[in-house]
PDB file of N, CA, C and O in Angstrom, chain B, residues numbered from 101:
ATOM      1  N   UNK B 101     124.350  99.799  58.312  1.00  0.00           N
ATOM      2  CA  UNK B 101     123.591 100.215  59.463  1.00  0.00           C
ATOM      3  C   UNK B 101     122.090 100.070  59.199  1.00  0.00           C
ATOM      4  O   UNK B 101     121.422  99.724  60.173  1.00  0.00           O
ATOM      5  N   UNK B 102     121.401 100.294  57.954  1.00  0.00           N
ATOM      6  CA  UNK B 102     120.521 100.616  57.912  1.00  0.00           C
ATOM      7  C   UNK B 102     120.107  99.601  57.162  1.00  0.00           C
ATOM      8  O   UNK B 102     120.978  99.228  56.376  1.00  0.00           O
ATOM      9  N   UNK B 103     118.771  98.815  57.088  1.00  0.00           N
ATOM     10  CA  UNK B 103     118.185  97.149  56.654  1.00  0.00           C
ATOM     11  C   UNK B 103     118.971  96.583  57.431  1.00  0.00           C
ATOM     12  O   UNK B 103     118.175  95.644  57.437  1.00  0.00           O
ATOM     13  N   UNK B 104     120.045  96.122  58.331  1.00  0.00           N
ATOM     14  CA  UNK B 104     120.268  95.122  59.393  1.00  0.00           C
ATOM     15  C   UNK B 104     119.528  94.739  60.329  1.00  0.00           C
ATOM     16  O   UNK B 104     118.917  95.622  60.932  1.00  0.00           O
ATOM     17  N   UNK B 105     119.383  93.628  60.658  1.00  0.00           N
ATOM     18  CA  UNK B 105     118.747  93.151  61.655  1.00  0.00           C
ATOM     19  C   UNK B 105     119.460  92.946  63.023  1.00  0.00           C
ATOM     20  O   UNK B 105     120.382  92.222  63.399  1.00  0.00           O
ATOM     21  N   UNK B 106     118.541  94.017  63.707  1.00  0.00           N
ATOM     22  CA  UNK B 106     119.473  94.193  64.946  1.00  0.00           C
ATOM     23  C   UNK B 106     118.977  93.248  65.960  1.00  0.00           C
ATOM     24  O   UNK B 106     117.764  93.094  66.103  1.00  0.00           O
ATOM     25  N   UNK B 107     120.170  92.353  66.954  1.00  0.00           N
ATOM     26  CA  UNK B 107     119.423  91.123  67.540  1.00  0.00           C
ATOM     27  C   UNK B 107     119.078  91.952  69.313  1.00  0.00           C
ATOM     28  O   UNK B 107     118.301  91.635  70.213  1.00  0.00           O
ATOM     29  N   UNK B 108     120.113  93.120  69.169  1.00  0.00           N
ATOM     30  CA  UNK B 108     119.848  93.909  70.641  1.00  0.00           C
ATOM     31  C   UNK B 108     118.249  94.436  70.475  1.00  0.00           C
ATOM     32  O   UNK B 108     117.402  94.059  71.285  1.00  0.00           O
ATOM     33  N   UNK B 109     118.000  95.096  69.658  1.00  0.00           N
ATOM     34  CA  UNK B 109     116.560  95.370  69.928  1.00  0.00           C
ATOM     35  C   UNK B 109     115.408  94.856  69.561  1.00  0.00           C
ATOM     36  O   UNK B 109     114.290  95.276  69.861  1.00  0.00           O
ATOM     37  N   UNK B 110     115.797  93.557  68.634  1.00  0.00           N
ATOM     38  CA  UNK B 110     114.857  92.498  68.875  1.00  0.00           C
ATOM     39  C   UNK B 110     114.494  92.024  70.435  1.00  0.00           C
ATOM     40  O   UNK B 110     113.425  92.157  71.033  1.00  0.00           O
ATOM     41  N   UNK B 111     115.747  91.426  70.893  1.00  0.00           N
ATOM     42  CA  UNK B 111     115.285  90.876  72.266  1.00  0.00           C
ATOM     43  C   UNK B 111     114.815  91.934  73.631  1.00  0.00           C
ATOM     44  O   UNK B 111     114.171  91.705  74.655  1.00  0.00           O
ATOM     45  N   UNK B 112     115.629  93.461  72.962  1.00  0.00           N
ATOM     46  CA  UNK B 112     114.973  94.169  74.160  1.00  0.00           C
ATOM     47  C   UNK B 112     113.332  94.425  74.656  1.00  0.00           C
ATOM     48  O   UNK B 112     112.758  94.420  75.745  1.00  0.00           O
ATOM     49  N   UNK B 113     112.847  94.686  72.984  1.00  0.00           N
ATOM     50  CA  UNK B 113     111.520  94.748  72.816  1.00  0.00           C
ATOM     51  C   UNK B 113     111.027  93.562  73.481  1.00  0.00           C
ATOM     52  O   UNK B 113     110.224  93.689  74.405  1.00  0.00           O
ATOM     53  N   UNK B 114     111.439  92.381  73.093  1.00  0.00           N
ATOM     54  CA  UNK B 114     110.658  91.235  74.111  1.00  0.00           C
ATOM     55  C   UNK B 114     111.396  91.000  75.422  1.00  0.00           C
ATOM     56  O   UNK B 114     111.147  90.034  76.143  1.00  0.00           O
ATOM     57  N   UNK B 115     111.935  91.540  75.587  1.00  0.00           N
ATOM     58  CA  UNK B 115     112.515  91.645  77.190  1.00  0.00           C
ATOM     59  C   UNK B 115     111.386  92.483  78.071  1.00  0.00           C
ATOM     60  O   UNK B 115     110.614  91.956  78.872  1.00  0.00           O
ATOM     61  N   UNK B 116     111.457  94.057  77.723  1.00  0.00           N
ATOM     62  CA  UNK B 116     110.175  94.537  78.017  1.00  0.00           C
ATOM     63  C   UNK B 116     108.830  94.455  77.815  1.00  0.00           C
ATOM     64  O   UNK B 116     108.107  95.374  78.203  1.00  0.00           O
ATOM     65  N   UNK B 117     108.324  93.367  77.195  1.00  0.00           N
ATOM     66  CA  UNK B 117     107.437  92.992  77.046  1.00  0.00           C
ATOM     67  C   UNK B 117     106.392  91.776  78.148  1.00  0.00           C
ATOM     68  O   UNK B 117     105.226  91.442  78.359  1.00  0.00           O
ATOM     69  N   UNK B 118     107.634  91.522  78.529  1.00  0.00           N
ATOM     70  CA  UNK B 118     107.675  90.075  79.229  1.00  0.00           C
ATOM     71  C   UNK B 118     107.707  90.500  80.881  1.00  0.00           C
ATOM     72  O   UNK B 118     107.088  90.002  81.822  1.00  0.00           O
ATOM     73  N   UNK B 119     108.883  91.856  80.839  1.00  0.00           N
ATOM     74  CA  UNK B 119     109.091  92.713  82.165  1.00  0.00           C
ATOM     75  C   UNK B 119     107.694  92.975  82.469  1.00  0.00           C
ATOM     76  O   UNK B 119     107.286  92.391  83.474  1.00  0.00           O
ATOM     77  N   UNK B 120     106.659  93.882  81.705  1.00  0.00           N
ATOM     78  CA  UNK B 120     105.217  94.200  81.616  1.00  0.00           C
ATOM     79  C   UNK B 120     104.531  93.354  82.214  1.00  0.00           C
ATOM     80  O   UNK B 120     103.990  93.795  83.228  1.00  0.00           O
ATOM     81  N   UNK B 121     104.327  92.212  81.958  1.00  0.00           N
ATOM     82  CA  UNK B 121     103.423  91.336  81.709  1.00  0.00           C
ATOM     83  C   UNK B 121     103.739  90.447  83.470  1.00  0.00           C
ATOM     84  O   UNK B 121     102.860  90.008  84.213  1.00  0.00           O
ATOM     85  N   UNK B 122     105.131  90.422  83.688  1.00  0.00           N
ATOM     86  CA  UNK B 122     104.876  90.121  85.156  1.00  0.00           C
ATOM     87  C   UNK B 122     104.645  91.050  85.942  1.00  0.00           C
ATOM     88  O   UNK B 122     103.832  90.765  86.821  1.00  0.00           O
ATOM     89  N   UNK B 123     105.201  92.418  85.964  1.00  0.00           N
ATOM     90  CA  UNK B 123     104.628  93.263  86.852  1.00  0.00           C
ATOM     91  C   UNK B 123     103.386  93.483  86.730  1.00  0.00           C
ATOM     92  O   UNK B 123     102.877  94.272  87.525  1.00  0.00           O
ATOM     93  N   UNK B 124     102.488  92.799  85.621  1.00  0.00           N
ATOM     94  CA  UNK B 124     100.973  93.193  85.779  1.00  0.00           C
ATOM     95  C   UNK B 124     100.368  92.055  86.143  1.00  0.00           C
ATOM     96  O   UNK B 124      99.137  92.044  86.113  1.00  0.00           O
ATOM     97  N   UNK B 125     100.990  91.021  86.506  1.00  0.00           N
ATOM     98  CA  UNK B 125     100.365  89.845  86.972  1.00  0.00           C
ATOM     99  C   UNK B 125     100.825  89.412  88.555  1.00  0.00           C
ATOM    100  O   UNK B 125     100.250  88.647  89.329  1.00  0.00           O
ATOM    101  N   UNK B 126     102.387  90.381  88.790  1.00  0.00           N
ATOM    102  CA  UNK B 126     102.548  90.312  90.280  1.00  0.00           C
ATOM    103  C   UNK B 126     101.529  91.343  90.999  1.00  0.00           C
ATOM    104  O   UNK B 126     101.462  91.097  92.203  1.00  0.00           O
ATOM    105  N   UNK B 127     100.767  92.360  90.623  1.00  0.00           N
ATOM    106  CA  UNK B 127     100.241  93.026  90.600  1.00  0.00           C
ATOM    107  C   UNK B 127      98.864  93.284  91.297  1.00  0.00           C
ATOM    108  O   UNK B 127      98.380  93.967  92.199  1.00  0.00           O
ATOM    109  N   UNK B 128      98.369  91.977  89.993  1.00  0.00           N
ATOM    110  CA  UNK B 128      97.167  91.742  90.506  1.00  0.00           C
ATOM    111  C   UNK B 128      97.338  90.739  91.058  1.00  0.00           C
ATOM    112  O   UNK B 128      96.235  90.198  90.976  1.00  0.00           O
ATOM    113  N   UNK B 129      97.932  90.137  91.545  1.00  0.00           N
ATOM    114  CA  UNK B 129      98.527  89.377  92.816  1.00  0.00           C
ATOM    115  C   UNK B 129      98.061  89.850  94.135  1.00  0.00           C
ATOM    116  O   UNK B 129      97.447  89.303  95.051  1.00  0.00           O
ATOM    117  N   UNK B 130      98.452  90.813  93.986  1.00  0.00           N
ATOM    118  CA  UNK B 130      99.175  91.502  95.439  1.00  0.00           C
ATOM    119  C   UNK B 130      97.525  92.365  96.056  1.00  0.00           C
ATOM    120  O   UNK B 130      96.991  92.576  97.144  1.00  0.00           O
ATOM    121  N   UNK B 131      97.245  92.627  94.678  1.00  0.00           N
ATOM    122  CA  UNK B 131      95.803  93.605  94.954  1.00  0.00           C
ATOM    123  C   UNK B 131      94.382  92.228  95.870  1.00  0.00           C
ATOM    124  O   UNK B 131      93.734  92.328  96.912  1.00  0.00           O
ATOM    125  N   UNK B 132      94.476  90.888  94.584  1.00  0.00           N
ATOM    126  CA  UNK B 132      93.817  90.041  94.972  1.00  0.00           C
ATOM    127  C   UNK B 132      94.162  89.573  96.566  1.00  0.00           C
ATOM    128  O   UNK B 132      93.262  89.183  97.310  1.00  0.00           O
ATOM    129  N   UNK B 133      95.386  89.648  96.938  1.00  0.00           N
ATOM    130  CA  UNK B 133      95.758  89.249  98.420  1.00  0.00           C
ATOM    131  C   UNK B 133      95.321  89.992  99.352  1.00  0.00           C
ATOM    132  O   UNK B 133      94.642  89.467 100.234  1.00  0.00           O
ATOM    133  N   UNK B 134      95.645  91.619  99.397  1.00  0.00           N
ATOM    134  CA  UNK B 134      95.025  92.820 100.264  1.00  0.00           C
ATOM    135  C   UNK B 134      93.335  92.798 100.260  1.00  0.00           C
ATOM    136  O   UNK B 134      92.658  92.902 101.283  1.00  0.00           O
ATOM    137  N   UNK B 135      92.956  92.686  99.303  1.00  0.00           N
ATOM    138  CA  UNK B 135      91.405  92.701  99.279  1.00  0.00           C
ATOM    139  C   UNK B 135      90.823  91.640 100.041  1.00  0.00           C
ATOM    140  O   UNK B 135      89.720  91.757 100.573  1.00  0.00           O
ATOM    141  N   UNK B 136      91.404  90.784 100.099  1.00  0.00           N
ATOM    142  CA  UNK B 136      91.342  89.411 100.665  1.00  0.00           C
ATOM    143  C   UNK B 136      91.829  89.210 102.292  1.00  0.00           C
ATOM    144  O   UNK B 136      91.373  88.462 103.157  1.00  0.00           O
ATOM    145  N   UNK B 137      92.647  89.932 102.326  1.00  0.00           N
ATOM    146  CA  UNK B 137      92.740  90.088 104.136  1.00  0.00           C
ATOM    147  C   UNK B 137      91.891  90.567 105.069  1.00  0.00           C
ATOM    148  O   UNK B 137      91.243  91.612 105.022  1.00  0.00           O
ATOM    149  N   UNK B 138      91.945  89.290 106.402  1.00  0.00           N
ATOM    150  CA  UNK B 138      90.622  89.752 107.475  1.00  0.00           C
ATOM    151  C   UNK B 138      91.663  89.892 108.625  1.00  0.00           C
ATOM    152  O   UNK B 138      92.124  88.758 108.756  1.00  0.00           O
ATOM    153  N   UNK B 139      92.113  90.518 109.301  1.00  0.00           N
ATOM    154  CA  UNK B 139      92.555  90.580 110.460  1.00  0.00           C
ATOM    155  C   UNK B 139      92.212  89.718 111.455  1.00  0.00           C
ATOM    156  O   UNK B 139      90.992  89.746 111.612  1.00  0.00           O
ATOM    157  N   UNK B 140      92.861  88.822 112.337  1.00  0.00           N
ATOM    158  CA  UNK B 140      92.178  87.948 113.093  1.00  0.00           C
ATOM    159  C   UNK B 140      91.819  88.206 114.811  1.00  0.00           C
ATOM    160  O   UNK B 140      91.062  87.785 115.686  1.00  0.00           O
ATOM    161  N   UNK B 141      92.687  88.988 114.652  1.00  0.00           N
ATOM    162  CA  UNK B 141      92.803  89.931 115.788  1.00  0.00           C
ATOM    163  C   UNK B 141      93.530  91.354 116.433  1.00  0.00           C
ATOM    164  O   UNK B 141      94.446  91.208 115.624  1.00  0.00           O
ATOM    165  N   UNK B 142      93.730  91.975 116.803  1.00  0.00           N
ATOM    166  CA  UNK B 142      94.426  93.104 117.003  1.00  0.00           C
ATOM    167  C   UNK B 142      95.652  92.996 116.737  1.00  0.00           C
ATOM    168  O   UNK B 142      96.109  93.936 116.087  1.00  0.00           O
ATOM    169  N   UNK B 143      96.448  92.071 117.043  1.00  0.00           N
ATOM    170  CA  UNK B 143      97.708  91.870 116.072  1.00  0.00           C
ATOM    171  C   UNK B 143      98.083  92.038 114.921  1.00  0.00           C
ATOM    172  O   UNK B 143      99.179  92.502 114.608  1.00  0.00           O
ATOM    173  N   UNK B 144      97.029  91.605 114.002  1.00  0.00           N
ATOM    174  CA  UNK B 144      96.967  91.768 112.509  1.00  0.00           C
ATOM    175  C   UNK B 144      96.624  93.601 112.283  1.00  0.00           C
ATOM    176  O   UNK B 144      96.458  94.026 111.140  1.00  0.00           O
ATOM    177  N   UNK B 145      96.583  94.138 112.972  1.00  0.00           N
ATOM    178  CA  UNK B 145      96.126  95.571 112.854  1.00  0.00           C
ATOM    179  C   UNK B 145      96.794  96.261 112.287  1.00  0.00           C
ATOM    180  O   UNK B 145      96.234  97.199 111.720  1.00  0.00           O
ATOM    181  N   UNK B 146      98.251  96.141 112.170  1.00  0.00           N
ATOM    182  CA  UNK B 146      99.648  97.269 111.702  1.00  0.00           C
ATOM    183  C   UNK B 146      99.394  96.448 109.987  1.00  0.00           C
ATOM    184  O   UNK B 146      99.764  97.117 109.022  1.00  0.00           O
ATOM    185  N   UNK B 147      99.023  95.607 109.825  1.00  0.00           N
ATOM    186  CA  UNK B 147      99.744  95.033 108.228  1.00  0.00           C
ATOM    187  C   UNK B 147      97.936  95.830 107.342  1.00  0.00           C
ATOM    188  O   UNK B 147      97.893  96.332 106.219  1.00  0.00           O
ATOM    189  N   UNK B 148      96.631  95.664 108.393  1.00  0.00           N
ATOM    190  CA  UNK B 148      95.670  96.107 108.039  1.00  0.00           C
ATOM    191  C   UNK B 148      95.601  98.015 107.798  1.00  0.00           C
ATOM    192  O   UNK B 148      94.875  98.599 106.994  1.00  0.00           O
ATOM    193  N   UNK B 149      96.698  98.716 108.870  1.00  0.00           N
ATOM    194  CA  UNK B 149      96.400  99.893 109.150  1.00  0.00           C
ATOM    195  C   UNK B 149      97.052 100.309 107.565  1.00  0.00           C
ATOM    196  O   UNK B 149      96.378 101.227 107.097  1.00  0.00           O
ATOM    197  N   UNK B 150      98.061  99.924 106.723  1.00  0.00           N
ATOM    198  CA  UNK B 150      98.529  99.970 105.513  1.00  0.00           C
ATOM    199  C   UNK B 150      97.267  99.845 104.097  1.00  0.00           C
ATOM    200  O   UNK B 150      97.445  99.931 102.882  1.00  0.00           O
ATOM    201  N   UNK B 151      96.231  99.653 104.760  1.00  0.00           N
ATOM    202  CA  UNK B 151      95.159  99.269 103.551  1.00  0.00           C
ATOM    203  C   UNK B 151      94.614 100.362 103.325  1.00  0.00           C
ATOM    204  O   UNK B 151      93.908 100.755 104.253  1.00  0.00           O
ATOM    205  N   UNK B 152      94.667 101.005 102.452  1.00  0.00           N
ATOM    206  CA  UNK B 152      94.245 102.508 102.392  1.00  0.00           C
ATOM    207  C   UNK B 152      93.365 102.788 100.831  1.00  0.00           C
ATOM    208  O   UNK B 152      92.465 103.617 100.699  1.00  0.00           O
ATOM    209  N   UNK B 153      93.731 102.149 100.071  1.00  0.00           N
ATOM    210  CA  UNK B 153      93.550 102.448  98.552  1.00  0.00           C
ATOM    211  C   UNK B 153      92.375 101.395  98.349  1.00  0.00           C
ATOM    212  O   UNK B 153      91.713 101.582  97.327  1.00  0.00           O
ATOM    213  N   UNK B 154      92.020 100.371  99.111  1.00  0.00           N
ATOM    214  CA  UNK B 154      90.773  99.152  98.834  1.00  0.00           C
ATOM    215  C   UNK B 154      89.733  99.915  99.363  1.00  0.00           C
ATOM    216  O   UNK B 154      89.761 100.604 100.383  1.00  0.00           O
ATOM    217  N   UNK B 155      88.326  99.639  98.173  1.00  0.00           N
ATOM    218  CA  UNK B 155      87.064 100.628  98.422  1.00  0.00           C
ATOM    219  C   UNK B 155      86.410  98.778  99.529  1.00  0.00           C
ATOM    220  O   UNK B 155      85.289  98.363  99.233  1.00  0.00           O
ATOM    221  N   UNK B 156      87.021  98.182 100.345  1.00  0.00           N
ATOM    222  CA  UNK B 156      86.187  96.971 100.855  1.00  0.00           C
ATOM    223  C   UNK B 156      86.114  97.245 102.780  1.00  0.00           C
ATOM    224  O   UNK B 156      86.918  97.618 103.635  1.00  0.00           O
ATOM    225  N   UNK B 157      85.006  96.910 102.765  1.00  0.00           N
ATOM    226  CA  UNK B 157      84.992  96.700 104.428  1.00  0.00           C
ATOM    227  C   UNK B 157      85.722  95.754 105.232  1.00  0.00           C
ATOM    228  O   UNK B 157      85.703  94.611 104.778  1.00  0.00           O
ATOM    229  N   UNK B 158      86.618  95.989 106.736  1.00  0.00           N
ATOM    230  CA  UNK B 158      87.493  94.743 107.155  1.00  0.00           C
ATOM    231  C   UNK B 158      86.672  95.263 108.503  1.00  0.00           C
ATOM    232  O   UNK B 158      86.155  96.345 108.783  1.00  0.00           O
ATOM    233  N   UNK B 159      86.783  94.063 109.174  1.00  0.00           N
ATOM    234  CA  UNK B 159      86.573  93.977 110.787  1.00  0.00           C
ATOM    235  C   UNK B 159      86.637  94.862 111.485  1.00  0.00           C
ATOM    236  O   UNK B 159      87.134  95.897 111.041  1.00  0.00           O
ATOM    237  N   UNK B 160      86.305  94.829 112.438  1.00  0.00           N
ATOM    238  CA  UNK B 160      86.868  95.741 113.589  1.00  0.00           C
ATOM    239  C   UNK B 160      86.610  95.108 115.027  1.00  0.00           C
ATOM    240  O   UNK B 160      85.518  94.742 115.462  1.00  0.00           O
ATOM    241  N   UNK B 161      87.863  95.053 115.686  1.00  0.00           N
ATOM    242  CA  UNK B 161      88.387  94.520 116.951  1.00  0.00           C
ATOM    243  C   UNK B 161      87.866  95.299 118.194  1.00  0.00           C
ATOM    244  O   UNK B 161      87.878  96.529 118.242  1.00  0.00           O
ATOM    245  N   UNK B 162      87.297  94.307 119.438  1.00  0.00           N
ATOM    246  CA  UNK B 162      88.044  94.992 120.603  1.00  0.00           C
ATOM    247  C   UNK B 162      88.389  93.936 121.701  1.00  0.00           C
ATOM    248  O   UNK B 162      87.690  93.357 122.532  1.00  0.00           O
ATOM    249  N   UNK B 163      89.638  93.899 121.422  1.00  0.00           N
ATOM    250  CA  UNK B 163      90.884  92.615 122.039  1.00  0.00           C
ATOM    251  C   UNK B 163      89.939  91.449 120.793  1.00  0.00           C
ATOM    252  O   UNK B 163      89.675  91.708 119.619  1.00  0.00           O
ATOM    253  N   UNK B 164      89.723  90.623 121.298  1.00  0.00           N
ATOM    254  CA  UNK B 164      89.241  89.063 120.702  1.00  0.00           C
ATOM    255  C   UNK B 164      87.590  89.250 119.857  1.00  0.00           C
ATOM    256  O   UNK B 164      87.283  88.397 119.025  1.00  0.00           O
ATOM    257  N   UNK B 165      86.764  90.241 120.117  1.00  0.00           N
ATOM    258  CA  UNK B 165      85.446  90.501 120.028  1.00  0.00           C
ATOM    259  C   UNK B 165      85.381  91.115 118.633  1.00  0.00           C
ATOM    260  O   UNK B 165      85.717  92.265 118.349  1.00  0.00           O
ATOM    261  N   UNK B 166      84.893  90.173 117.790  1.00  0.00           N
ATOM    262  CA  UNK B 166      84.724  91.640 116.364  1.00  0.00           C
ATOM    263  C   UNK B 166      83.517  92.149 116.750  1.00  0.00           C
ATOM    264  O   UNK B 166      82.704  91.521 117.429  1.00  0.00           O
ATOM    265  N   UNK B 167      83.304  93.741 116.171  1.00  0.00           N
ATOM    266  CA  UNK B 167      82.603  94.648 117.219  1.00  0.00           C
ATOM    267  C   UNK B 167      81.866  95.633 115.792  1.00  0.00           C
ATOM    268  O   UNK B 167      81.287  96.714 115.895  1.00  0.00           O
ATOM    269  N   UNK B 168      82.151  94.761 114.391  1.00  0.00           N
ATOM    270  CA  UNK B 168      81.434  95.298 113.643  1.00  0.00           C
ATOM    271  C   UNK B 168      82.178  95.418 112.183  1.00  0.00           C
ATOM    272  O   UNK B 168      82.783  94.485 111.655  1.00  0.00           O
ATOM    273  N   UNK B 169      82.042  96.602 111.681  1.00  0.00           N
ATOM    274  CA  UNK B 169      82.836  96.377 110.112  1.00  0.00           C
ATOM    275  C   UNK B 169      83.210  98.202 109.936  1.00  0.00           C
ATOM    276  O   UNK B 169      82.635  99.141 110.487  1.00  0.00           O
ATOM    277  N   UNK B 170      84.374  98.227 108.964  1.00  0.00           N
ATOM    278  CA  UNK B 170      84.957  99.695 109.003  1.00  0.00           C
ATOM    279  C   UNK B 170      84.691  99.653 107.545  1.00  0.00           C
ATOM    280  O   UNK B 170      84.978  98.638 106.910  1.00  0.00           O
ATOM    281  N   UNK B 171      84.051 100.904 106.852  1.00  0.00           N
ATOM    282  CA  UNK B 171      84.044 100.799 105.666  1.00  0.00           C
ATOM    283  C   UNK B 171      85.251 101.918 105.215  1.00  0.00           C
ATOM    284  O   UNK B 171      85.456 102.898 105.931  1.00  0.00           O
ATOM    285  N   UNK B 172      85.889 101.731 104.197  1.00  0.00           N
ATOM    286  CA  UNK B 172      86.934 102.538 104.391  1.00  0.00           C
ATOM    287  C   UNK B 172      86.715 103.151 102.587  1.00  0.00           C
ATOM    288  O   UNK B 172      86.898 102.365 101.658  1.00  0.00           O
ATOM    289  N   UNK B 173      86.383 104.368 102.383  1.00  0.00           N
ATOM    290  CA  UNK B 173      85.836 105.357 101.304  1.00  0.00           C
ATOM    291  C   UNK B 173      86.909 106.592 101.455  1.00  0.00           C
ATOM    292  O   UNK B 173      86.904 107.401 102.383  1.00  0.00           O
ATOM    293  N   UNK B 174      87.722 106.573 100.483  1.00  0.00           N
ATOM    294  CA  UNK B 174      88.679 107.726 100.713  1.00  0.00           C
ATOM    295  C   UNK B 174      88.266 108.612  99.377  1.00  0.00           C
ATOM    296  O   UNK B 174      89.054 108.577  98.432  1.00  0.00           O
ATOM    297  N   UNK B 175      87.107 109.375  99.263  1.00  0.00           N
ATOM    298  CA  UNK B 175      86.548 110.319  98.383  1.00  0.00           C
ATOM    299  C   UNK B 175      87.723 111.342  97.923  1.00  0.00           C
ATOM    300  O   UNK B 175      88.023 111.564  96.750  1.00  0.00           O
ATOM    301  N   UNK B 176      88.365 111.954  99.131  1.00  0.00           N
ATOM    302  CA  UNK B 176      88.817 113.167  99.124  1.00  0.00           C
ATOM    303  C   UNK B 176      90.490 112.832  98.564  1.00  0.00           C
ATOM    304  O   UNK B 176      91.359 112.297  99.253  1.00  0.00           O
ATOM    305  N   UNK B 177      90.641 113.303  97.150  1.00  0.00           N
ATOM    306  CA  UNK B 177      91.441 113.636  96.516  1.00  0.00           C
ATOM    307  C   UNK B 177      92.642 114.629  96.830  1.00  0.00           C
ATOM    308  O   UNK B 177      92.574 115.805  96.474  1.00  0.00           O
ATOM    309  N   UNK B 178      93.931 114.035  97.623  1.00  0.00           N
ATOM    310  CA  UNK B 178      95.058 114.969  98.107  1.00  0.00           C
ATOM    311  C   UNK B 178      95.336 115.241  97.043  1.00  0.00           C
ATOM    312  O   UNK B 178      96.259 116.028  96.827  1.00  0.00           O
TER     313      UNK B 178
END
């Protein structure tokens, strides 16, 4: 049991290693994409109303008219 070379937790260790390394690269994926969204028009509003956690300014609509910029600062700690 003991000095064997175990091949299960060889590969688990690099199993989770590898697991890591894409969830931190789908990640910043996903962050680089949201930060990156402009709404094009009021349609796009429900996938924008989900943006909650980005410290960035997005558009603001009325029907076809952008009508200025929303800065969105969520200070207050629930």
């Amino acid at each position: 049991m003991y000095g064997l070379f175990s091949v299960t937790a060889y590969a688990s260790t690099f199993l989770l290693l590898i697991a890591a390394m894409f969830i931190l690269l789908l990640s910043k994926r996903l962050v680089h994409k949201e930060q990156s969204y402009q709404p094009n028009n009021i349609e796009g509003w429900s996938l924008y109303e989900r943006q909650t956690t980005i410290l960035s300014k997005k558009p603001l609509f009325k029907g076809d008219v952008k009508r200025g910029y929303i800065k969105r600062y969520f200070e207050k700690k629930w």
